[in-house]
C-alpha positions in Angstrom: -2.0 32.8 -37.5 -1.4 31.1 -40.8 -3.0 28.2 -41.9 0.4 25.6 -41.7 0.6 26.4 -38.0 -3.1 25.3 -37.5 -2.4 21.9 -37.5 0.2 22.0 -35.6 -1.8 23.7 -32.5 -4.6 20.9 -32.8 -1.9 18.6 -32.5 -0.3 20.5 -29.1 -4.0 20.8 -27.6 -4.6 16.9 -28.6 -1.3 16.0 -27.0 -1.7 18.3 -23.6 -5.7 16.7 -23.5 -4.0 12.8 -23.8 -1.7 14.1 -20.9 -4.6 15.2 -18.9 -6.9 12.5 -19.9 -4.0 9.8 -18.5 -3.4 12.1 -15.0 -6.9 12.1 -14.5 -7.7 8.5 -15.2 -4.5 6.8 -13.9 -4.7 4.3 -10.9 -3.9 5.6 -7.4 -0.8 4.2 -6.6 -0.7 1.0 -4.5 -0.4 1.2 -1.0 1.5 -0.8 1.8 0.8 -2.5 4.6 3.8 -4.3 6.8 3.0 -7.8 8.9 5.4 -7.4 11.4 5.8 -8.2 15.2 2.0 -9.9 15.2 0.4 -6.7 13.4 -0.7 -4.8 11.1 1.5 -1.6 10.0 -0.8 0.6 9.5 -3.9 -0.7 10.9 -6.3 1.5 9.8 -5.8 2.9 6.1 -8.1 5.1 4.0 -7.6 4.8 0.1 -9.4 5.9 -2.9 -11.4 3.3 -4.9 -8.9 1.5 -7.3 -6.2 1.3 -5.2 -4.4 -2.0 -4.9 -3.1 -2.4 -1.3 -0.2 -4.8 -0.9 0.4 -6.6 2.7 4.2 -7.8 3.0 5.2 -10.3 5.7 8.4 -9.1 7.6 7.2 -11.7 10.3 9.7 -14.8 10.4 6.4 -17.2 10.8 3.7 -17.7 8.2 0.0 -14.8 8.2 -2.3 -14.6 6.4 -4.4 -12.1 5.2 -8.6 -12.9 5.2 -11.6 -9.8 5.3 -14.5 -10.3 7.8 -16.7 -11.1 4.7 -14.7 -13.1 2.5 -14.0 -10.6 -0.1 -10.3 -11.4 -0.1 -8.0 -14.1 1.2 -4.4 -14.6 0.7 -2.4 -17.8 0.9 -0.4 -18.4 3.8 2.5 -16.0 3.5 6.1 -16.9 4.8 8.6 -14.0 5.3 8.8 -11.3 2.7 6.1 -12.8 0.4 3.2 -10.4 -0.4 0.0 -10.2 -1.1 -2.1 -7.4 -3.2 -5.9 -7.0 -3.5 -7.0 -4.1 -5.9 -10.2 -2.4 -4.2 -12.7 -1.2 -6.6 -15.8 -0.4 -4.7 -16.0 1.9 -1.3 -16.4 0.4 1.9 -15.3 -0.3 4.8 -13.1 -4.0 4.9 -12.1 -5.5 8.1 -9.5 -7.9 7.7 -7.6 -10.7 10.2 -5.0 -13.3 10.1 -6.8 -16.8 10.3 -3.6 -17.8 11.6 -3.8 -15.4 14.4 -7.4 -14.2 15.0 -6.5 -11.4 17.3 -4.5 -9.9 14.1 -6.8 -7.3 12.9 -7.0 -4.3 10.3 -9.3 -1.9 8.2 -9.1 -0.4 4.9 -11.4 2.5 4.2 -12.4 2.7 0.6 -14.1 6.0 -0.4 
């Protein structure tokens, strides 16, 4: 190996470790949950920490999105207005629409 091409291997491996360093650290991607026909779609979901779930209204009358212990609350949401909440720590988060009570979900965070 000669001494020109040195530098240009430390500047491969730096590039490939950047690569790796961004795979490794990058966000889950988010994940979606429908309001539609008075539910939920899906009711139950399991995510990594650091995922932002994003509810959507398909519903042509307003929900709402509220968990059991207040850790997140939407606004009222008409049709086809969303609402995200990034979760950073892992639990378990049961959520309602205090609009309709009997609406009811869970996201598993692990």
């Amino acid at each position: 190996m000669s001494r020109h091409s040195f530098p240009a291997i430390v500047g491969f491996l730096l590039l490939v470790a950047a690569a790796f360093a961004a795979a490794v650290f990058a966000s889950p991607e988010p994940k979606d949950v429908t309001i539609d026909n008075f539910s939920f779609t899906a009711q139950t979901i399991t995510v990594p920490a650091g995922t932002e779930v994003r509810w959507t209204n398909h519903d042509d009358i307003p929900h709402t999105v509220v968990s059991d212990d207040k850790t997140f609350k939407s606004k009222v949401l008409d049709t086809d207005q969303s609402f995200s909440y990034a979760f950073d720590k892992p639990g378990t988060y049961k959520y309602f629409c205090s609009i309709h009570p009997k609406m009811t979900g869970t996201v598993v965070v692990q």
